[in-house]
N, C-alpha and C positions, 0 to 999 in steps of 0.2 A: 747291410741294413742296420740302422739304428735299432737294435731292441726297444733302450729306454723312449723313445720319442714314438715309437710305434706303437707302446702301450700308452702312452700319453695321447695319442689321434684315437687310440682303437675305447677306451675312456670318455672321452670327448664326445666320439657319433655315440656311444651307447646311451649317453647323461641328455643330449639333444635326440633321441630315441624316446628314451622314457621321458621327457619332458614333450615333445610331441607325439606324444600317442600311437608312433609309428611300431611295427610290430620287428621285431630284430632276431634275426637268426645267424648260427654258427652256418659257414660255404657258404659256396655261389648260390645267385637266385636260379630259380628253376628256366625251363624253357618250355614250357608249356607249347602245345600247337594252338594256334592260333586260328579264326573264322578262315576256311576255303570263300575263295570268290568273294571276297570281304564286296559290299556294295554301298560306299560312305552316303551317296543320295538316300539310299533307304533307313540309311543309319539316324539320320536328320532327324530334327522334332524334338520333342519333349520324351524325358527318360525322369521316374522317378526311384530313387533309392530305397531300399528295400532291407537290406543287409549289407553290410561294409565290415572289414578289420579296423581297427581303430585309426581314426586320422582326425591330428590335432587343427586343419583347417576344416572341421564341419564338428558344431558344437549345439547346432540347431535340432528343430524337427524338421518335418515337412519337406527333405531336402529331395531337389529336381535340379537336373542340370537339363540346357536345352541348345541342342547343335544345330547351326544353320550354317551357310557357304558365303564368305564374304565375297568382296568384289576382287579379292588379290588371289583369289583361289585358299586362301588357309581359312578355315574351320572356326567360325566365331563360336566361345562356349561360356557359353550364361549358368552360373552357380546360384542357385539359392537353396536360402532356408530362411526359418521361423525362429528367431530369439526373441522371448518377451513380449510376444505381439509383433514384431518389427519385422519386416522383411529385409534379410541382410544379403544383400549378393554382391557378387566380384567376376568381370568377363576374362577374358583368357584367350589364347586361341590354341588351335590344334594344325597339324600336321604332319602329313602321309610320310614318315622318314625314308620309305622305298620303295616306289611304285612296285616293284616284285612283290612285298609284302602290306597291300594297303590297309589291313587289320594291325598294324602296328604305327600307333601313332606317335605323337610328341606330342606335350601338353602344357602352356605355358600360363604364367599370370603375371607376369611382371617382365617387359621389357631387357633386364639385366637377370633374369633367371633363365638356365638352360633347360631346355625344352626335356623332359620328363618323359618314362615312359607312360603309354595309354594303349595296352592292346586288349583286342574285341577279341577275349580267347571263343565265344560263342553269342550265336544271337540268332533270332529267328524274323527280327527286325519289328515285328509286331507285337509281339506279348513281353518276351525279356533278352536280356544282353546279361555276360557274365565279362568283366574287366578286370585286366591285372595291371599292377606295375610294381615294377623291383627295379631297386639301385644296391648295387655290391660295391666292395674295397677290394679291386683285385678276386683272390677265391676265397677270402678270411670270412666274412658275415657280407649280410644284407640286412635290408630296412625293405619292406612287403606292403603294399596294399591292393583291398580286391572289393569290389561292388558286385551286389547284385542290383539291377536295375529292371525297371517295368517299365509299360505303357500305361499302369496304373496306380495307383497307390496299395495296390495289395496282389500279391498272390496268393494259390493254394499251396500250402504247405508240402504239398508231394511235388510237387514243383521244384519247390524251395529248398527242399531233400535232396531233388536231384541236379539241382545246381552246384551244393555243395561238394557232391559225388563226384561233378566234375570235376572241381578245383581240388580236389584230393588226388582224384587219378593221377593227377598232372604232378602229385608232390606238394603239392602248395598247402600250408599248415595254416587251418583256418579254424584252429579251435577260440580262439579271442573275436571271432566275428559275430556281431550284435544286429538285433533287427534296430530298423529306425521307423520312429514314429510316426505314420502318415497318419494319427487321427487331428480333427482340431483345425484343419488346414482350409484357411478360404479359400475362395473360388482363384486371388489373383497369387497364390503363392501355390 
């Protein structure tokens, strides 16, 4: 292995790290457990944002994603948010990577981008869903993000406490995780 060119990649992801907001840690990502008897029909519907680790593709408030089942069987996924007054979205789709594990998704936006992780570490399917994803180099770092997500634009903070709780059991370092703004939000965003 090249040293010099290693530290030149390993440079590289950290400078496109910091510049997308992604949150970057030394070893492999975690492997959290994932939802038992994941059930993606219940999974469906509108999901709003709540608290996230920082991600340079959400810059908005009000931000909602909302999953429904195409006709090819993969997971159509509608993004938005509020910039400026404007409503900014971008669709995507999702997919089961292994029926053994259908709480681990794939998550895409762009036809020539590989499919992303998206797993449902928990959810109750009606009130909140907790979501991770990580991408590592090998077992040298990772780049981390995690959602908490509602069926409404607010929870109660001991909720919110123990969502957290979760995603710590699990190892996952969510001290740079920000609430996001569901005030302000009209009826169609």
């Amino acid at each position: 292995v090249d040293m010099k060119a290693l530290l030149v990649l390993f440079l590289t992801l950290v400078s496109v790290s910091v510049t997308r907001s992604q949150t970057f840690h030394w070893g492999s990502c975690p492997d959290p457990p994932v939802q038992k008897d994941f059930n993606l029909q219940k999974y469906l519907g509108r999901w709003y944002e709540i608290e996230k680790l920082p991600a340079s593709f959400e810059k908005g408030i009000c931000i909602q994603a909302n999953y429904s089942l195409r006709a090819d069987g993969k997971v159509k996924v509608l993004n938005e948010e509020l910039i400026d007054g404007k409503i900014n979205s971008i669709e995507g789709s999702a997919v089961v990577k292994d029926a053994n594990e259908p709480a681990k998704l794939g998550v895409s936006f762009f036809f020539f981008q590989p499919y992303s992780p998206y797993w449902v570490l928990s959810t109750d399917y009606d009130n909140i869903a907790l979501v991770y994803s990580c991408s590592g180099v090998k077992s040298l770092f990772h780049f981390d993000l995690a959602w908490i997500l509602a069926r409404s634009r607010t929870l109660p903070a001991e909720t919110i406490a123990a969502a957290k709780a979760h995603f710590t059991s699990h190892n996952i370092d969510i001290s740079k995780m920000t609430a996001t703004v569901q005030e302000g939000c009209t009826n169609k965003s």
